[in-house]
N, C-alpha and C positions, 0 to 999 in steps of 0.2 A: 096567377100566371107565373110567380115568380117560382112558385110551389111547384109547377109542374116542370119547367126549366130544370131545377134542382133535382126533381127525379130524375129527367132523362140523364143528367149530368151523372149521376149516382149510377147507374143504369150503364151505361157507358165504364164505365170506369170497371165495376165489376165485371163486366164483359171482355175489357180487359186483361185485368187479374184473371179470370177462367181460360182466355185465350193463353197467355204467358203461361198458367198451370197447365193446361194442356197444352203446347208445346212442349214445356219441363221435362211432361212425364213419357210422351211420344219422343222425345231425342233418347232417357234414360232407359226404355223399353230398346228402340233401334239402337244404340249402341251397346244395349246389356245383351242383348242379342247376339251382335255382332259376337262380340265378345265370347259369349256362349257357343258359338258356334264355331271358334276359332278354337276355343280351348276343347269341345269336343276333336275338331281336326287335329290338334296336335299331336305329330306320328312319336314312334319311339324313341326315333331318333332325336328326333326336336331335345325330348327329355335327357338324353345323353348329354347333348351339344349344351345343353342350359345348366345341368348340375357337372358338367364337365367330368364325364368319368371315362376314361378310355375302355374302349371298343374294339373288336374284331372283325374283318370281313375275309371271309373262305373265297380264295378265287382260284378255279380250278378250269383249263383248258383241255380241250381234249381233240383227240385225230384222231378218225376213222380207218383203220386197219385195212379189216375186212366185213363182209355182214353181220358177221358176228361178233368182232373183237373190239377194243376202241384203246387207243392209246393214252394214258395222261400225260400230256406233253409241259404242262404249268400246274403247281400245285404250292400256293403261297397265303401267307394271311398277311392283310392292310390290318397293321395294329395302331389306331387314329388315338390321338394323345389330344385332345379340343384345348388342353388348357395351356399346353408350349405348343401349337399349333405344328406336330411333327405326326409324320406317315412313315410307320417302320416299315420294311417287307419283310418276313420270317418267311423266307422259301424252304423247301423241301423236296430234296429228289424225287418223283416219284415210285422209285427201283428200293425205297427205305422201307425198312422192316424197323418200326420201332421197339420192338424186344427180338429174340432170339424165337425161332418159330412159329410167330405171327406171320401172316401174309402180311406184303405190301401194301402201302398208303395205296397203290392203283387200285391195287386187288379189292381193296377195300372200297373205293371210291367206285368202285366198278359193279361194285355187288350190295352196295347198302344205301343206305339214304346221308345226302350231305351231313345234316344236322348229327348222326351219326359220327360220322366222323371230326368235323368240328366241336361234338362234347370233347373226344380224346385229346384233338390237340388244344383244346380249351382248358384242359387242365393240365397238361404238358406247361403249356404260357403260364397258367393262374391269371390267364385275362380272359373274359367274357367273349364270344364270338355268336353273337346271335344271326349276323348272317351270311348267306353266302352269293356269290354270285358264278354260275358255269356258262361255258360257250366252248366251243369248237371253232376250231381250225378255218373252218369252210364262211362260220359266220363272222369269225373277226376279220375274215376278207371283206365280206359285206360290210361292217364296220368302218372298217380302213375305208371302204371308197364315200359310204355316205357322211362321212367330216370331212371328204372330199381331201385324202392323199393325209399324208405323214411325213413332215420337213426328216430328211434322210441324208446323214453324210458314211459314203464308204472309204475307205483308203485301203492301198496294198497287203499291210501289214495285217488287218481284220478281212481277207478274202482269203478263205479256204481252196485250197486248190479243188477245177472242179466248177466253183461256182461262177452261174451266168450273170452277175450282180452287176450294176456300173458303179463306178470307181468317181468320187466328187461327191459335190455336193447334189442332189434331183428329189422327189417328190413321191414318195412310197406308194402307190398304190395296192390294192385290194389283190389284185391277180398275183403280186410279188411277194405276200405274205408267206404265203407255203414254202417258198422258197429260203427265205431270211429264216423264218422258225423251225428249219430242219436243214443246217448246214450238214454235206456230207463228208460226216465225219463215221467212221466205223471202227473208232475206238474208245477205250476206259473212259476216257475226257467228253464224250459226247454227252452224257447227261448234263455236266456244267456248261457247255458251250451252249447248249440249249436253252438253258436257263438265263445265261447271258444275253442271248439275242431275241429272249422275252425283254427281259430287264430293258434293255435296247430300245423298242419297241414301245414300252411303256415310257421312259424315260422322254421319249424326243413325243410324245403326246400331251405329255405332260406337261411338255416346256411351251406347249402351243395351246395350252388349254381352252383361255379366255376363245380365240378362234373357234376352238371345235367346238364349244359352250354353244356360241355365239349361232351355228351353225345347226345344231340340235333344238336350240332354246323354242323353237316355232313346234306346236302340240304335234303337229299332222307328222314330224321328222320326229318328236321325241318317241311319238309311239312305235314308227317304223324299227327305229336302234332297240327300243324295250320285247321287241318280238323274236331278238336275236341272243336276249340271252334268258338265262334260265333263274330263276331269282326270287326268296321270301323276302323280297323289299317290295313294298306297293308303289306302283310309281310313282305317287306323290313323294316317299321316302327318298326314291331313285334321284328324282329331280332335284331335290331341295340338294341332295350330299354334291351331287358335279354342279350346281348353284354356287354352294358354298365355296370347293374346292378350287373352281375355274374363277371366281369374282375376285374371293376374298385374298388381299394381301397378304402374304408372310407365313405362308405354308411349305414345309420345306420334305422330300423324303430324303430318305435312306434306308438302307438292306443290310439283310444277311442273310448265312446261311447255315442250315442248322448243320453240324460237323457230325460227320460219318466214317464207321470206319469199314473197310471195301471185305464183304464176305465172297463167297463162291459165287453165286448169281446176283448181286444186287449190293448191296448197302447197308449195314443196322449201325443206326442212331448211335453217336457216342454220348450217351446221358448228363456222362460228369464236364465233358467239357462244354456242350449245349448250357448247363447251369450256369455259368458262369459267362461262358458268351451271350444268355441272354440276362443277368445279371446288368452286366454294361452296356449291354444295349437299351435297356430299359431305363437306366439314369440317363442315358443319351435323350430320349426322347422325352423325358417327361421332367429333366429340371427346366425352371423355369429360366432361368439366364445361360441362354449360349452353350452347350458344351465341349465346342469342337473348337472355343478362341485357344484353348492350351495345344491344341494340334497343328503343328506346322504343317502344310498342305504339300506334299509333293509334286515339282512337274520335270515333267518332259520334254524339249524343246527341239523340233524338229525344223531347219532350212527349208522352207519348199521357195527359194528365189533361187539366182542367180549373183545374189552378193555376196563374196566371200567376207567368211568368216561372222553372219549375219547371227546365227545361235548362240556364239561366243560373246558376242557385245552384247543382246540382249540378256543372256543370265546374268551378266554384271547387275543389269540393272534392276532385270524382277528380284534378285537375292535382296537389292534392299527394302525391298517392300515386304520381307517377312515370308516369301516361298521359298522352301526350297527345290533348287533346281538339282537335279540326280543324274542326270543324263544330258548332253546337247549334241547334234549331229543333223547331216543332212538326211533331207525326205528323200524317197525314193523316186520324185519327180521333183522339177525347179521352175515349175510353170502356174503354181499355186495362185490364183488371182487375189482370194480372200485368206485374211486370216483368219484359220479356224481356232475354238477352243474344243476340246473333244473332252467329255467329262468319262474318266475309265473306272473310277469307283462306286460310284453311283451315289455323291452325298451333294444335293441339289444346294448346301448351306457353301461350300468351299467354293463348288461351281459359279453361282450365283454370283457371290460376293467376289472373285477375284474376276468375273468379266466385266462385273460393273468398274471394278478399280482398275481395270488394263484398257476398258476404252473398246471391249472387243463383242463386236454386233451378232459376231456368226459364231452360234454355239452349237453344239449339237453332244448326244452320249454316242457311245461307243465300247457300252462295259462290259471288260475284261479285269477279274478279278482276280485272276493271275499274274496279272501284271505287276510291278512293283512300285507303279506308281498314281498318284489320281488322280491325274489329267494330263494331256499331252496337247500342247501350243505349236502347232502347224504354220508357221510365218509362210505369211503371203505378201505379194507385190504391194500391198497398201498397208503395209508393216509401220509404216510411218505417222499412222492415226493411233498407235499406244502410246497410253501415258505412262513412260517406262522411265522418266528422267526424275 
């Protein structure tokens, strides 16, 4: 009896150890799986983002002419830096010849394949651009409406005469976009003013991301926005980059532009000073500590109240927090309810950080490179919510 006890005991026990063993090796199968199966899905990008090496994205906009013709109205590369967490824009006219009897970036873009042309300007940089992304005029209206509008401030001084635009603060819609990306301007200045009121555009999406994210993130929405534009990213690539960009903390852009000098019809490339402008642009974005603390930030300080002398007392006091103030005077209204911050240069690190230190909720861009300064402070009736003291 006691013999057979002892077997079943035994019996038992081994049946155990075979159960624990096989669990073991069914968890290390499903998770070696898993695993396998993740590491086959990892896109290219994954690989960029994990060995940190900066990357290029072609982004090229375009308006329909005529049946035949099509305009490039945007013509910029996103150069993504993963390891200082910076997004450069290297824009370019599209009216540029970059040598002396080449056709135009359009021309070119108009008659050859993206990748194409992104080799050229991929070696113009000496940074990699493996992709691109295109869309039109017509579909980043559909764009604009389905993240459902674009937080949008206009004021006097950025209305072209001409334009049916409102003037404040209001909510961009999709129909308005043609409108905003093609101010009627019909001079010299009109290709940068265009470019501006992209940058604009992008700029005030940008500052809303997390929302627009949040707004797309549902498959049935991501595939409708993925139908609009034109693009060698897989959508899984597509999704993870506005994941990243829209979640993750501490992403910062900025711009420039490549310097031209004005021929008979268009523009060619000034070589030597592009070198050197993207020389410092490139330290900009890829050291790793900071490199905009040595640049004292300029602003602008516009009255929109009715207290005299309300621009004057305020620069006393932003001067000591390290901005400089270069201008102060009244708005050209005094019924301003909010105080705005308008970002006119396009560097989201100055922006950022001086609304967080001024205490100021309502930011918006408004870039004008022209200008001589990088943001311009709109005091409004609740002027009194800055911490300026």
């Amino acid at each position: 009896m006691s013999s057979t006890i002892e077997k079943k005991v035994q019996s038992s026990e081994n049946f155990s150890k075979s159960l624990i063993i096989f669990i073991g090796i069914f968890l290390i199968l499903v998770l070696g799986g898993y695993k396998l199966i993740e590491y086959i899905n990892k896109t290219s990008v994954d690989v960029l983002f994990r060995e940190k090496n900066p990357f290029g994205i072609l982004l090229i906009c375009k308006e329909k002419v005529n049946e035949k013709d099509d305009r490039v109205t945007f013509l910029s590369v996103a150069t993504i830096y993963p390891k200082s967490q910076r997004i450069g824009f290297i824009s370019f006219l599209p009216q540029t010849q970059m040598k002396a009897d080449e056709p135009t970036l359009e021309k070119k873009i108009n008659f050859s394949k993206p990748g194409d042309v992104s080799e050229e300007i991929s070696n113009m940089l000496n940074i990699p651009i493996p992709y691109y992304i295109k869309t039109d005029v017509d579909n980043l209206s559909k764009i604009v409406d389905l993240i459902e509008g674009v937080p949008f401030f206009m004021w006097e001084p950025g209305l072209i005469e001409g334009e049916q635009i409102p003037l404040g603060e209001f909510i961009l819609t999709g129909s308005m976009v043609p409108q905003i990306l093609n101010p009627p301007v019909q001079n010299e200045t009109k290709p940068a003013m265009d470019l501006f009121r992209y940058y604009t555009l992008l700029y005030n999406t940008w500052n809303d991301r997390e929302n627009k994210f949040n707004l797309l993130s549902d498959i049935k929405m991501f595939s409708l926005f993925t139908k609009l534009v034109d693009t060698n990213l897989s959508n899984s690539e597509l999704y993870k980059l506005s994941k990243k960009f829209a979640l993750t903390e501490g992403w910062h852009l900025t711009s420039i532009e490549i310097p031209v000098k004005r021929i008979e019809n268009g523009f060619l490339a000034d070589l030597d000073s592009t070198a050197l402008f993207l020389k410092n642009f490139k330290k900009d974005l890829s050291e790793h500590e900071n490199p905009f603390l040595s640049r004292m930030p300029r602003m602008e300080i516009k009255n929109g109240t009715d207290v005299n002398n309300l621009a004057k007392k305020v620069q006393n006091s932003i001067g000591r927090k390290g901005i400089v103030v270069v201008e102060f005077s009244n708005a050209s209204s005094h019924d301003h309810k909010n105080t705005i911050l308008l970002d006119v240069a396009g560097n989201t690190y100055y922006f950022n950080s001086i609304a967080k230190t001024l205490n100021i909720e309502k930011k918006y861009a408004f870039i004008n490179k022209s200008s001589f300064t990088d943001m311009t402070l709109i005091l409004g009736k609740d002027y009194g919510k800055l911490k300026i003291q």
